[in-house]
C-alpha positions in Angstrom: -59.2 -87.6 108.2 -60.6 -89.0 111.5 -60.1 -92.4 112.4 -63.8 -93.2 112.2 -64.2 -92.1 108.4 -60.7 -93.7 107.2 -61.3 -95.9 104.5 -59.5 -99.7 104.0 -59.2 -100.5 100.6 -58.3 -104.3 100.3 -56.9 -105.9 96.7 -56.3 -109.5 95.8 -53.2 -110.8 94.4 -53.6 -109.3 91.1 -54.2 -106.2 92.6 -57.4 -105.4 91.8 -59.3 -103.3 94.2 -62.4 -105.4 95.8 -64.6 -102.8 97.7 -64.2 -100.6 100.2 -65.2 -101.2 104.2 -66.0 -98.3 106.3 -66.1 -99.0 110.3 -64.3 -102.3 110.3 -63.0 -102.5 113.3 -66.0 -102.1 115.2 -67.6 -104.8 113.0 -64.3 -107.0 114.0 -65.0 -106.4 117.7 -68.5 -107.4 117.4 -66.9 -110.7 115.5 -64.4 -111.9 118.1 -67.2 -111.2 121.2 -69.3 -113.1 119.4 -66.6 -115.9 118.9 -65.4 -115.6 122.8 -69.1 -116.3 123.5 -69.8 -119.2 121.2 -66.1 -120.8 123.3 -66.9 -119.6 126.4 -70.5 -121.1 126.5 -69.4 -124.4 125.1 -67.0 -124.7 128.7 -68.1 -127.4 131.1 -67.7 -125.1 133.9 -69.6 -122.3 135.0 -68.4 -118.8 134.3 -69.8 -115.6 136.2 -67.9 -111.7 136.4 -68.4 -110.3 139.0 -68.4 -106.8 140.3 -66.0 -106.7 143.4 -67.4 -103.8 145.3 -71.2 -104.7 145.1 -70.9 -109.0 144.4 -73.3 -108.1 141.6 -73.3 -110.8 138.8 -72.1 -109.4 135.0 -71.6 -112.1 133.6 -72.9 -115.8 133.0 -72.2 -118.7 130.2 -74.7 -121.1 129.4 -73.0 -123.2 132.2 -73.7 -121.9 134.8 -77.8 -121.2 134.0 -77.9 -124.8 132.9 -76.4 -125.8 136.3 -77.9 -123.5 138.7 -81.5 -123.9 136.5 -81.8 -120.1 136.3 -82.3 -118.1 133.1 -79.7 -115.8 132.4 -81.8 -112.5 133.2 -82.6 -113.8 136.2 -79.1 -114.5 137.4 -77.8 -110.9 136.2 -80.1 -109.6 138.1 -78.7 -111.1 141.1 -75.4 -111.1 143.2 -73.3 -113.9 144.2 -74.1 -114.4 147.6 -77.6 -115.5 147.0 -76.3 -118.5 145.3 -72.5 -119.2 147.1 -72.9 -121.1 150.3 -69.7 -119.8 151.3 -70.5 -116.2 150.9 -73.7 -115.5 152.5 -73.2 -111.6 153.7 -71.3 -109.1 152.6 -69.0 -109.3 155.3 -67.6 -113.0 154.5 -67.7 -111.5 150.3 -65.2 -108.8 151.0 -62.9 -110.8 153.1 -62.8 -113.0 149.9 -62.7 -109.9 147.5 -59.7 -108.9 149.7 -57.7 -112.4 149.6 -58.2 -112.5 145.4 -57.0 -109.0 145.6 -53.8 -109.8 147.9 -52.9 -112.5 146.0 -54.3 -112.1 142.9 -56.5 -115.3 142.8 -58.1 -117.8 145.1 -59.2 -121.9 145.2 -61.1 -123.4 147.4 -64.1 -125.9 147.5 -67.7 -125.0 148.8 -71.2 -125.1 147.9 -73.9 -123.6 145.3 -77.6 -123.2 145.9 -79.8 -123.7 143.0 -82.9 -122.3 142.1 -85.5 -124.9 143.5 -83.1 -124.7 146.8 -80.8 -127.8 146.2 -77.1 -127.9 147.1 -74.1 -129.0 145.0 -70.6 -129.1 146.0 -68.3 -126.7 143.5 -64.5 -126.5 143.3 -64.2 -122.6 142.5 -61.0 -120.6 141.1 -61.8 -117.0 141.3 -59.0 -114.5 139.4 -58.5 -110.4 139.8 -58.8 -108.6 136.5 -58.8 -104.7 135.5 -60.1 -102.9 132.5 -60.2 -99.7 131.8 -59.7 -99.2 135.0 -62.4 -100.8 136.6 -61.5 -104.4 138.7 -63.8 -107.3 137.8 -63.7 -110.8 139.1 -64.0 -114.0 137.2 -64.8 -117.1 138.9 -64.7 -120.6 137.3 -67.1 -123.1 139.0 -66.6 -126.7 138.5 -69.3 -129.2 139.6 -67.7 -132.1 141.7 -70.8 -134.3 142.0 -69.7 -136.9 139.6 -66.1 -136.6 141.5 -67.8 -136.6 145.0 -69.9 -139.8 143.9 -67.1 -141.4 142.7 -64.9 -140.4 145.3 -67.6 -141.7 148.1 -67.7 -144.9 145.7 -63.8 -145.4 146.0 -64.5 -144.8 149.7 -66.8 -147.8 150.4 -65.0 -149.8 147.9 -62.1 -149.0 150.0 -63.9 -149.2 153.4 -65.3 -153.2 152.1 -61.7 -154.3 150.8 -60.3 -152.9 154.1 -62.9 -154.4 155.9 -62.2 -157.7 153.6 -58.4 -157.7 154.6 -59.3 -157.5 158.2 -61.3 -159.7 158.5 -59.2 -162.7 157.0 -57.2 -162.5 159.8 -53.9 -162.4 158.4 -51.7 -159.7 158.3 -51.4 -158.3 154.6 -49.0 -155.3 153.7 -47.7 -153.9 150.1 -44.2 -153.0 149.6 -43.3 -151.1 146.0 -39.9 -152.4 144.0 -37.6 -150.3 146.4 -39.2 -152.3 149.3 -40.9 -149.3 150.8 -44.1 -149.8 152.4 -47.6 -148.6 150.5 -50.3 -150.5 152.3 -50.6 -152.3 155.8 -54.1 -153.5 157.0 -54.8 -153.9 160.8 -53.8 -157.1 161.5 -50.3 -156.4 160.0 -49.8 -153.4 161.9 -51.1 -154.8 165.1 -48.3 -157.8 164.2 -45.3 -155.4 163.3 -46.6 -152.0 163.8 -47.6 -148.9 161.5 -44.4 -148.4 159.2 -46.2 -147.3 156.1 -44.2 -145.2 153.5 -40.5 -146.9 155.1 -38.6 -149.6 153.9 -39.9 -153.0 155.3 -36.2 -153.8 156.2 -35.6 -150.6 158.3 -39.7 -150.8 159.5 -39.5 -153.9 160.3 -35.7 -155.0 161.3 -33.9 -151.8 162.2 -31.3 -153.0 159.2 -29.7 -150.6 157.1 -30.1 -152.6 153.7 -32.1 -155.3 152.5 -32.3 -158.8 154.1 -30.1 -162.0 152.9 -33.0 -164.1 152.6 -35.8 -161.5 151.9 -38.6 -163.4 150.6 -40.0 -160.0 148.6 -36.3 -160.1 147.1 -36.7 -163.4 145.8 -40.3 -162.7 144.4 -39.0 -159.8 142.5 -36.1 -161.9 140.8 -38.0 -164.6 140.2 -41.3 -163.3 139.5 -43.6 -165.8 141.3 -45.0 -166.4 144.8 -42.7 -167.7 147.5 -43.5 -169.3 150.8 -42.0 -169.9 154.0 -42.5 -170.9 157.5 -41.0 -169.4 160.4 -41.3 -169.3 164.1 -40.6 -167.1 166.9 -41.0 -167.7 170.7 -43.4 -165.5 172.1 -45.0 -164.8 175.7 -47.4 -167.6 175.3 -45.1 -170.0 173.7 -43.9 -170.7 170.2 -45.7 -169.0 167.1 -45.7 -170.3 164.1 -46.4 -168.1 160.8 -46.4 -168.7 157.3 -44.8 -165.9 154.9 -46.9 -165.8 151.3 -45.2 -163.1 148.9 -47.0 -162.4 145.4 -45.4 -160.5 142.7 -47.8 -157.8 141.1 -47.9 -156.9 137.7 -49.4 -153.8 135.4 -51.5 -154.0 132.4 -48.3 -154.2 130.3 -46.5 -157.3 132.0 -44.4 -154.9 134.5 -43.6 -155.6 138.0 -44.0 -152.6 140.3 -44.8 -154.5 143.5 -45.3 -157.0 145.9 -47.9 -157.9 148.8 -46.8 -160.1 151.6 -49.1 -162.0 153.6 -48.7 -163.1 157.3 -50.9 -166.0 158.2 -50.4 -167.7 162.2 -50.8 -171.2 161.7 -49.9 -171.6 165.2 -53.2 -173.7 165.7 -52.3 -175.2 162.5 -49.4 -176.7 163.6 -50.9 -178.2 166.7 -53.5 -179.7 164.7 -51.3 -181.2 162.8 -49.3 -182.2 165.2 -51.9 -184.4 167.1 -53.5 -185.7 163.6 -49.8 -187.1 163.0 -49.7 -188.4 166.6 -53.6 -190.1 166.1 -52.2 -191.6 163.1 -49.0 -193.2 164.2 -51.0 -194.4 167.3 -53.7 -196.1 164.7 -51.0 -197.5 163.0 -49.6 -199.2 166.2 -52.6 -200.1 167.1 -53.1 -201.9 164.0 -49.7 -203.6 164.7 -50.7 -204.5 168.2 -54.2 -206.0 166.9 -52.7 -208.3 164.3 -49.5 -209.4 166.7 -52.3 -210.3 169.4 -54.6 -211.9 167.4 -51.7 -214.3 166.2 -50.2 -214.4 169.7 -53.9 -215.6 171.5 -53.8 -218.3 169.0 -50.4 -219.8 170.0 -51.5 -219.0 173.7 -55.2 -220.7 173.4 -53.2 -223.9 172.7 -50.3 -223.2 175.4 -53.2 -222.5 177.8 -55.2 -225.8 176.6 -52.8 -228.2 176.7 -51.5 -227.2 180.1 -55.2 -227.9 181.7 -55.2 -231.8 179.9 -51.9 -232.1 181.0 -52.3 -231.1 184.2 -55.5 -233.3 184.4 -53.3 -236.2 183.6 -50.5 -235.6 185.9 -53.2 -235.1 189.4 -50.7 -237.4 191.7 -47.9 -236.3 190.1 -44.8 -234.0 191.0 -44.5 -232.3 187.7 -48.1 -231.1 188.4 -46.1 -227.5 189.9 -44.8 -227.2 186.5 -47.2 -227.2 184.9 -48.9 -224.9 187.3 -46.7 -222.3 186.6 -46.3 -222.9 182.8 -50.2 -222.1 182.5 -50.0 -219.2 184.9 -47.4 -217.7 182.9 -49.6 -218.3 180.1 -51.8 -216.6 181.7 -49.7 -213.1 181.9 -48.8 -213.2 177.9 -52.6 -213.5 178.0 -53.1 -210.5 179.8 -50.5 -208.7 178.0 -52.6 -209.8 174.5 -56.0 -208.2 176.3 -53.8 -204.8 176.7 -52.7 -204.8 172.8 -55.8 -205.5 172.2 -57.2 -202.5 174.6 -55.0 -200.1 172.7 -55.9 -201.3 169.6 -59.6 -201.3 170.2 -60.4 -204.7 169.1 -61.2 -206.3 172.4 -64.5 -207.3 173.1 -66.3 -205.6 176.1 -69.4 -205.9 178.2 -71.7 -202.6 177.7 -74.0 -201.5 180.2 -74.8 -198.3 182.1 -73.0 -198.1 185.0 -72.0 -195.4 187.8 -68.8 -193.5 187.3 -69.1 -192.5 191.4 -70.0 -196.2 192.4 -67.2 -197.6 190.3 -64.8 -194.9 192.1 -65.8 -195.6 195.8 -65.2 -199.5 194.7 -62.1 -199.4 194.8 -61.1 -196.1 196.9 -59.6 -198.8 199.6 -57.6 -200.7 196.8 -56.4 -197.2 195.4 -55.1 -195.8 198.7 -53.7 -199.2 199.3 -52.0 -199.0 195.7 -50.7 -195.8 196.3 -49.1 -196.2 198.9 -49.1 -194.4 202.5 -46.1 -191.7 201.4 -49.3 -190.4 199.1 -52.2 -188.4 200.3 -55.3 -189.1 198.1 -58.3 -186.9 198.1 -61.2 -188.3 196.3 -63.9 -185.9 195.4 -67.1 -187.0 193.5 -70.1 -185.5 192.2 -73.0 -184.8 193.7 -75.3 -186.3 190.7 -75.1 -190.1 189.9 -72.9 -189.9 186.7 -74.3 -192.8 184.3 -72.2 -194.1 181.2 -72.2 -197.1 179.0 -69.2 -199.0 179.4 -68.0 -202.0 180.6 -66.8 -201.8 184.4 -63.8 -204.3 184.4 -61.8 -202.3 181.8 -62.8 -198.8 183.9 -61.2 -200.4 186.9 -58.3 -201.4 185.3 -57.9 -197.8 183.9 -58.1 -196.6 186.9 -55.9 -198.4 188.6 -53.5 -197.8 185.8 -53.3 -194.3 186.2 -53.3 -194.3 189.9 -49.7 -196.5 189.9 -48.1 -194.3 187.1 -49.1 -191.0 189.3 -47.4 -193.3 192.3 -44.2 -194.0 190.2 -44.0 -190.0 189.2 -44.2 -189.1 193.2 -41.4 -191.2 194.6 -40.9 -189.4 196.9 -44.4 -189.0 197.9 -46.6 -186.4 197.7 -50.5 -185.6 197.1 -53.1 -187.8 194.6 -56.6 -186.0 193.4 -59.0 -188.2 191.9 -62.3 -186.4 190.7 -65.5 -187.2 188.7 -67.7 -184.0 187.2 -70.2 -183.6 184.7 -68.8 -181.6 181.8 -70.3 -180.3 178.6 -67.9 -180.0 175.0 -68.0 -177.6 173.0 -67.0 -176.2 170.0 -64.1 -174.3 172.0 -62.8 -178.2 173.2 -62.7 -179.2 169.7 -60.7 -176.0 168.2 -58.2 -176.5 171.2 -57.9 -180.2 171.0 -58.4 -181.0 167.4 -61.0 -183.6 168.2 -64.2 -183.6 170.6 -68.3 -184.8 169.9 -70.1 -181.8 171.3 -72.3 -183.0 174.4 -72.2 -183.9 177.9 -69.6 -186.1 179.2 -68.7 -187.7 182.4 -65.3 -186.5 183.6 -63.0 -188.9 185.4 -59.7 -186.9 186.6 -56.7 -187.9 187.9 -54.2 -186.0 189.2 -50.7 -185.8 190.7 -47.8 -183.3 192.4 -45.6 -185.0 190.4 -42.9 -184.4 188.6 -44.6 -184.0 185.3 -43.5 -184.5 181.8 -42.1 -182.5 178.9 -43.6 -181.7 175.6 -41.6 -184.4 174.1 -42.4 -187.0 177.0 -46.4 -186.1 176.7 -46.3 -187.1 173.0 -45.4 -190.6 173.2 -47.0 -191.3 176.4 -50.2 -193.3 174.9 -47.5 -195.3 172.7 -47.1 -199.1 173.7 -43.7 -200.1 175.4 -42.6 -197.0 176.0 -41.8 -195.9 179.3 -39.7 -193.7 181.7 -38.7 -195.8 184.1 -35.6 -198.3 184.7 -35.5 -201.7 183.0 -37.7 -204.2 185.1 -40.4 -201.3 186.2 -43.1 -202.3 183.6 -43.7 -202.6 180.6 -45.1 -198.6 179.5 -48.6 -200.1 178.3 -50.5 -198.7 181.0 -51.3 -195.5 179.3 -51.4 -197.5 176.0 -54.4 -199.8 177.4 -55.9 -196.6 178.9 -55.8 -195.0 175.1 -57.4 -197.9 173.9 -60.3 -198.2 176.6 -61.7 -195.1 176.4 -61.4 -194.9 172.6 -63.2 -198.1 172.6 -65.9 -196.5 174.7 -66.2 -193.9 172.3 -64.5 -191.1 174.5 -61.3 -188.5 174.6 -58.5 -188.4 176.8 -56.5 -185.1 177.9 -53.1 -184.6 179.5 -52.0 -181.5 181.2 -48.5 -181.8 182.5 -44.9 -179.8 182.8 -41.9 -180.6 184.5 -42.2 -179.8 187.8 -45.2 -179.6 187.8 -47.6 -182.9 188.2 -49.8 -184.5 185.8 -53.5 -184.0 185.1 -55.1 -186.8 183.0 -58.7 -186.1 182.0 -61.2 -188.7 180.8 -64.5 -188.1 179.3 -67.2 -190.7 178.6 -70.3 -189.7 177.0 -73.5 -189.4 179.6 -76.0 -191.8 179.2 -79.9 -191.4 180.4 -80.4 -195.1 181.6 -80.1 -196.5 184.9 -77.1 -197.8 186.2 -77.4 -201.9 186.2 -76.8 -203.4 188.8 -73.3 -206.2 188.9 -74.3 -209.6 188.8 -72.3 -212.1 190.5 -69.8 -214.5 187.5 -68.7 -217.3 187.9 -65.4 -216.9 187.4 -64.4 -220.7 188.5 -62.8 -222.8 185.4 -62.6 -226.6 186.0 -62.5 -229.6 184.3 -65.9 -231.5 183.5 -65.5 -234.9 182.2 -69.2 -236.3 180.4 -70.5 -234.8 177.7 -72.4 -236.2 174.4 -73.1 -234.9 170.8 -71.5 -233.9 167.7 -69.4 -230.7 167.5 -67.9 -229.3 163.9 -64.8 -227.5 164.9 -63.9 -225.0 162.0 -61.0 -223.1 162.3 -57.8 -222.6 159.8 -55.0 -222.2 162.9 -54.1 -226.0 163.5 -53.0 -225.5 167.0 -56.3 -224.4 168.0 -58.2 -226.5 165.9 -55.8 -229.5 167.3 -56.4 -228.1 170.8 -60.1 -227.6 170.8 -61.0 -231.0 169.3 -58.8 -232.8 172.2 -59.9 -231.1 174.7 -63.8 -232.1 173.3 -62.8 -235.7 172.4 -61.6 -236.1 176.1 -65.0 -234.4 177.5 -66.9 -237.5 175.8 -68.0 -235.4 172.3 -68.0 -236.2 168.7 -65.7 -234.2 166.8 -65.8 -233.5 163.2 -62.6 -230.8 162.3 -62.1 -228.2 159.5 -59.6 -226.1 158.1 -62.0 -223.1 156.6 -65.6 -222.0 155.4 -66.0 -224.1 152.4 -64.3 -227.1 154.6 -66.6 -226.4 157.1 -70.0 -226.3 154.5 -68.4 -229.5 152.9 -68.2 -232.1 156.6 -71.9 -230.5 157.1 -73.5 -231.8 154.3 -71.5 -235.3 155.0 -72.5 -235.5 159.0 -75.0 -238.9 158.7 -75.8 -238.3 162.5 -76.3 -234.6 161.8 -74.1 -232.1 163.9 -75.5 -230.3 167.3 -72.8 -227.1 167.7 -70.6 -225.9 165.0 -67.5 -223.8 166.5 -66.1 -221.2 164.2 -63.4 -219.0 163.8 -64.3 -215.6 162.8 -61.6 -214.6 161.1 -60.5 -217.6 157.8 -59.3 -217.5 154.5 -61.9 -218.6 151.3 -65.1 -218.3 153.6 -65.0 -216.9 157.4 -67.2 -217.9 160.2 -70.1 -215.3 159.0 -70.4 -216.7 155.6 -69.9 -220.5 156.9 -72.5 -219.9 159.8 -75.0 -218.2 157.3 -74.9 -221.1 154.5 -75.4 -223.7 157.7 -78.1 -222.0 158.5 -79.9 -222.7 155.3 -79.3 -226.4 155.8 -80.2 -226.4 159.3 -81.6 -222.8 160.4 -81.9 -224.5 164.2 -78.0 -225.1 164.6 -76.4 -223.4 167.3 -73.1 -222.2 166.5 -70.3 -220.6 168.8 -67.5 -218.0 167.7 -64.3 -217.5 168.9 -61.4 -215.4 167.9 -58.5 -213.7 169.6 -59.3 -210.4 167.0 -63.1 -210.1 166.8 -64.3 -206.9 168.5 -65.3 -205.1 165.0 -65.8 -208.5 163.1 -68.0 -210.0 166.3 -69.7 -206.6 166.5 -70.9 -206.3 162.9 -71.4 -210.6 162.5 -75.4 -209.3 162.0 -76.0 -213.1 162.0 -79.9 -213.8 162.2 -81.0 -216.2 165.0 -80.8 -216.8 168.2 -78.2 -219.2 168.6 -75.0 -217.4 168.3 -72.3 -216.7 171.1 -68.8 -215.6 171.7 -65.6 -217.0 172.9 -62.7 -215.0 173.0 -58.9 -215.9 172.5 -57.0 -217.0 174.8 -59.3 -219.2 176.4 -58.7 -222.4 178.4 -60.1 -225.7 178.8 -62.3 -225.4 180.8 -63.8 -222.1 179.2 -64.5 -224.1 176.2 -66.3 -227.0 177.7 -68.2 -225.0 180.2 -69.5 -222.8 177.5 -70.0 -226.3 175.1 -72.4 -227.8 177.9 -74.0 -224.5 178.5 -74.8 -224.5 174.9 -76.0 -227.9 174.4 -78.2 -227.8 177.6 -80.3 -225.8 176.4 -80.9 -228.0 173.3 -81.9 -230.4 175.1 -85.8 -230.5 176.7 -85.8 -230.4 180.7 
C-alpha cells in the first residue's frame, strides 16, 4: 500500500476504534504553518526571506508591512534593496550575501525606507539557511527609534548634567567600592588629570595601596559625608581646597560608591581672612574709642586747671611748670585724637577740597620730612581731584605715611607720591573683599623699602604695634591712617614684600563740587576775664563739671551745675533769673544731652545750648536737634576754648 492511501486507525483507552483519517500528515503540515504564522506575525520585529541570488523578497510577517506601511503583495513583489538603505545595488547586496555566507550570519545597524519615503534606523541580524537544497536568507529587523530617542534623550540629559558639573566650578569625580575611578568632569581632570577607570590612589598618588587617611575610606566605613581642608603651595602661592566625600547608596540601602568633590576656597580663605582682620580692628577700635573718651575727660580737667593756674602764678617761677605740665597735656591730647582717628569717632570738618592742592601744600614739609638720603618724586594728576573730607586729618595722613616710608629706607633710597583718578569695580571688590563701585581719588605712596611680610602686613593698621626699637614711636601712625579714611568713607590697600618696598593706596570717593577755599582760624587760645549771664553746666564726670564751672565763675558768669538729664530739667525749671546757655554732655546716664536739650527746648525753645564730649562723632552726628542754637565742643579742650566759644555764644544773644 502506498504511503499516500495508508490508513491511521486511532482508539481511545478502551480501545474502541474512533474513525479513520486518510492524508493526515498533510493536514498536520498545513496545521503547524498555520501555527508558525499565527507566532511569527505576533513578533515585534520584522521578518522577511529572502532569495540570495536575486534579493527578491519571499517572505514578510505582519511586522514588517505594519512598519514599512506596505501591504504584503506589494512587498513580495519587491526586493530588498528598494527598501535597505544599506543595500542600494546589487553590487553592495552580494558583498552582504557573501559575508552571511562566509560566516553564516551577519549584524549590523542601518537604515529602512518606507513607503511614503521616510527613514528609520533598524538593527538587522540576517542568518544563512538551506532547504531542499535551495539557500534562503532570513533577516530580523528591529526598529531602534524608541532606543535612538531615548538614547539621544540620555545624551542631552548627559550633555546638561555634564554641563551642570562644569559649570559649578568644582572638580567632581566618582570612585566605585574598590576605589577605581567611574566619572571625572572637566574641572577635576584639569585639577588631577584624566585617570578614569584606575584606582584614585595609583591615578592620583602613584601609591601602590590605598591612603592612611583616605577620606573615600572613611566615607565607606562610616557611611556619611566627610570633609576636610587641605593646602598645597602652588606657582601663584598657597591653594586652599576643601575635600567633600558623599557615600552613594542603591534602591535597597547598599553602598556601591562614592563621589568626591574638590572645591578651591582659595578666595575663601582670603575673605575670611580680612573679615577676621576688619573685625578684630572694630573691636579695637571700639576699645580705643571708650579708653579716649574716658581719657579726654581726665585731660579736659588736667588741661583746665593748668590755664587758671597758670593765670594765677603770671610773676611767678613755677609759671615753667606749669608750662610744661599743660604742654604735656597737650601730647596725651593728641594721642586721644589718634584713638579716636582709628576708632572713627572723632569729629571732622567736611568740605570739598583738592587732593592735588593739599599735596603741593606740603611737598616742601614732605621733602623736608624725608629727609635728603631720600629722593621724592611727586607726580599728580592732570584733572583737579575734588573730595569731601576734612584737610587737617589728610595732612596728617600724609605726613604719617611719608615718615614710616622714611623709617623703612634707612639707608635711603627713592619716595613716590602719586594722586590719579581711579574707577572700582566689581573686580576690586572680589580681590579685596570690600570696595563701593565708583570713582575714587587715589592718593599713593610709595617706597624702595624694605617691605613687610604677610604676617607684618596684617597687623599693620593695629594701634601700638610697631617694628621699630623702643623709643621710635608709638605704631599708631598707620592706625590713625585706618581710622581717617574709614571715617571719610574710603578703602585703604597695601602692596608690600620683603625686599621689596611698600605701596600704600588710598581711595576717597570723587565728589562734583568745588573745592572751598581755607579760611583763615584763629587758632590763638587766651584768657578773657569779663563775662555776664547764667550758664547751666550739665555733665555727669565731676572733674569736668568742677572744671568748667571754675573756669566760668572766674570769667565773671553765673553758674548753675548738674550731674545728668533729669538734674539738668530739674535746676531749669528752678532758675528765678532764667538761664542764657545750657552746656551739655552728650554722652550721661538717665537722660543724655539730646533728651535734656529737647525737653529745654519746650520750656524755652530760644535757649542756646552747647555740647561737648571727648566721644561724640556718631552721637554729635545723628543729635537731629531742631533749632538753630546748637554747637560743638570737643574733649580735651582748654580754658580758654571754653570761654571763647561761651562769649561767642552769648554775643550773639545779645542785640548790637
Amino acid at each position: 500500500m502506498s504511503p499516500e492511501k495508508q490508513k491511521f486507525t486511532v482508539r481511545s483507552a478502551e480501545g474502541s476504534s474512533l474513525h479513520e483519517e486518510r492524508f493526515a500528515p498533510a493536514r498536520r503540515l498545513e496545521e503547524d504553518l498555520s501555527l508558525f504564522q499565527l507566532l511569527i506575525n505576533q513578533s515585534n520585529d520584522a521578518i522577511l526571506i529572502i532569495r540570495p541570488e536575486t534579493g527578491q523578497i519571499l517572505y514578510v510577517n505582519d511586522k514588517t508591512c505594519s512598519s514599512l506601511g506596505y501591504g504584503r503583495e506589494e512587498l513580495l513583489a519587491k526586493k530588498i534593496t528598494d527598501i535597505a538603505m544599506n543595500v542600494r545595488d546589487r553590487s553592495s547586496w552580494m558583498r552582504l550575501v557573501n559575508r552571511v555566507r562566509a560566516h553564516g550570519y551577519a549584524l549590523f545597524e542601518t537604515q529602512q525606507k518606507r513607503k511614503n519615503g521616510s527613514r528609520f534606523p533598524v538593527e538587522v541580524s540576517v542568518r544563512h539557511i538551506t532547504h531542499d537544497e535551495r539557500e534562503y536568507l532570513v533577516s530580523v529587523a528591529r526598529d531602534l527609534t524608541d532606543r535612538r530617542r531615548a538614547e539621544d534623550v540620555a545624551i542631552r540629559e548627559k550633555n546638561k548634567l555634564e554641563a551642570v558639573l562644569g559649570a559649578l566650578g568644582d572638580g567632581i569625580s566618582v570612585q566605585d567600592l574598590g576605589y577605581r575611578i567611574l566619572y571625572q568632569n572637566s574641572r577635576h581632570r584639569e585639577l588631577y588629570g584624566n585617570h578614569a577607570g584606575e584606582p584614585c590612589f595609583r591615578g592620583y598618588f602613584g601609591r601602590d595601596q590605598v591612603c592612611d587617611d583616605c577620606l573615600l575610606a572613611q566615607a565607606f566605613r562610616e557611611g556619611t559625608v566627610q570633609r576636610r581642608e587641605v593646602s598645597a603651595q602652588a606657582d601663584e602661592g598657597t591653594v586652599h581646597r576643601e575635600i567633600i566625600v558623599c557615600p552613594v547608596h542603591d534602591a535597597r540601602g547598599e553602598l556601591f560608591a562614592g563621589i568626591e568633590v574638590v572645591r578651591d576656597i582659595t578666595e575663601r580663605k582670603r575673605l575670611e581672612s580680612q573679615l577676621v582682620l576688619a573685625h578684630r580692628l572694630e573691636a579695637v577700635g571700639q576699645l580705643a574709642g571708650g579708653v579716649a573718651h574716658d581719657f579726654n575727660n581726665i585731660l579736659t580737667a588736667i588741661m583746665g586747671y593748668g590755664d587758671i593756674l597758670q593765670e594765677k602764678l603770671a610773676d611767678n617761677d613755677a609759671q615753667e611748670d606749669v608750662k610744661r605740665i599743660i604742654l604735656s597735656a597737650e601730647r596725651a591730647a593728641q594721642l586721644t585724637q589718634s584713638l579716636l582717628a582709628f576708632s572713627r569717632k572723632q569729629v571732622i570738618k567736611i568740605r570739598p577740597v583738592g587732593m592735588n592742592a593739599i599735596v603741593q601744600g606740603m611737598d616742601k614739609l614732605l621733602r623736608r620730612l624725608a629727609g635728603k638720603a631720600i629722593k621724592v618724586t611727586v607726580d599728580l594728576a592732570r584733572e583737579e581731584l575734588v573730595v569731601r573730607a576734612d584737610s587737617s586729618q589728610l595732612e596728617q595722613v600724609l605726613m604719617n605715611l611719608v615718615t614710616n616710608a622714611r623709617d623703612a629706607m634707612p639707608g635711603g633710597g627713592r619716595l613716590d607720591i602719586t594722586t590719579a583718578r581711579a574707577d572700582l569695580t566689581e573686580e576690586f571688590r572680589r580681590t579685596y573683599g570690600y570696595g563701593a563701585p565708583g570713582t575714587y581719588a587715589v592718593l599713593t605712596v610709595g617706597d624702595t623699602g624694605m617691605g613687610m611680610d604677610k604676617q607684618t602686613s596684617a597687623n599693620i593698621f593695629e594701634p601700638f604695634f610697631t617694628t621699630k626699637e623702643v623709643g621710635r614711636g608709638t605704631g599708631l601712625g598707620l592706625s590713625l591712617v585706618y581710622g581717617v579714611v574709614k571715617q571719610h568713607n574710603g578703602y585703604i590697600t597695601v602692596q608690600s614684600r620683603s625686599g621689596e618696598g611698600t605701596r600704600v593706596m588710598i581711595y576717597l570717593p570723587l565728589s562734583a563740587e568745588s573745592a572751598a577755599a581755607a579760611g583763615a582760624e584763629d587758632r590763638a587760645a587766651v584768657m578773657r576775664a569779663g563775662g555776664s549771664g547764667t550758664i547751666l553746666i550739665v555733665e555727669d564726670d565731676a572733674g569736668v563739671r568742677d572744671l568748667a564751672a571754675a573756669v566760668l565763675t572766674r570769667a565773671g558768669y553765673r553758674v548753675i551745675k548738674a550731674v545728668d538729664g533729669d538734674d539738668a530739667l530739674k535746676k531749669f525749671r528752678g532758675a528765678r533769673k532764667g538761664i542764657d546757655l545750657v552746656i551739655l554732655d552728650v554722652m550721661m546716664p538717665r537722660r543724655n544731652g539730646r533728651e535734656a536739650y529737647e525737653a529745654i527746648q519746650k520750656i524755652a525753645p530760644e535757649t542756646k545750648a552747647m555740647f561737648m564730649s571727648g566721644y561724640a562723632a556718631d552721637s554729635v552726628r545723628n543729635l537731629e536737634i531742631p533749632g538753630d542754637g546748637v554747637h560743638f565742643l570737643p574733649k580735651p579742650f582748654t580754658a580758654a576754648q571754653l570761654l571763647g566759644m561761651v562769649r561767642s555764644l552769648l554775643a550773639q544773644q545779645r542785640p548790637v
